[in-house]
N, C-alpha and C positions, 0 to 999 in steps of 0.2 A: 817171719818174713812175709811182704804182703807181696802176694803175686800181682802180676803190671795187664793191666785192664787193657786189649788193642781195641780203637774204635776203626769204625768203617770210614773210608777215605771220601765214600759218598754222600754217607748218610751226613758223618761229624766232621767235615773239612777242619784239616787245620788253619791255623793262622801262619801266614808268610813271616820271616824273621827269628823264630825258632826252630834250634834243633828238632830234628824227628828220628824217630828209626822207623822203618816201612819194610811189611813182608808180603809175599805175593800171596795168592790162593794155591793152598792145596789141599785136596777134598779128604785127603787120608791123615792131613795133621803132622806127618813127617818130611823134611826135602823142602823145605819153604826157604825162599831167596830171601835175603836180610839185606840193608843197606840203611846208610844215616843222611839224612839231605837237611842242608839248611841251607835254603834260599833266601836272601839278602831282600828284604823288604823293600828298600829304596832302589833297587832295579827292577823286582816285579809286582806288580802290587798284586791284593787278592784274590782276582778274578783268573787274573793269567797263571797265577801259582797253582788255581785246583783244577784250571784245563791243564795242566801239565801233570799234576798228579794222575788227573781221570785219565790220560793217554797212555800211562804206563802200565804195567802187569801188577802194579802194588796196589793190594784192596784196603789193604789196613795200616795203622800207626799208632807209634805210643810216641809221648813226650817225654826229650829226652834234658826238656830243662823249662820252668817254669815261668809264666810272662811277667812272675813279682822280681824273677833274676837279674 
């Protein structure tokens, strides 16, 4: 099984219109918030989707579906 790579929400912004799962920081590795966001492209576009990312407590994100889907 291949373990799932989380990239930084700052450094690798995702792309608006796919699914994501996003977890917050925490320093010890245990107790991390989890959530799924998929924000609809054609309402926000890309700039306003990673100021809304960067506002939240979530550092990080893995893709929870591919942009060839």
């Amino acid at each position: 099984m291949i373990k799932p790579t989380w990239l930084s929400i700052n450094i690798n912004p995702p792309k608006a219109g796919y699914a994501i799962a996003v977890r917050s920081a925490n320093k010890f590795g245990v107790g991390h918030t989890y959530d799924v966001i998929n924000i609809d492209s054609e309402l926000y576009d890309q700039e306003e989707y990673e100021d809304y990312l960067s506002s939240t407590s979530f550092i990080e994100w893995l893709p929870l579906e591919s942009e060839s889907e």
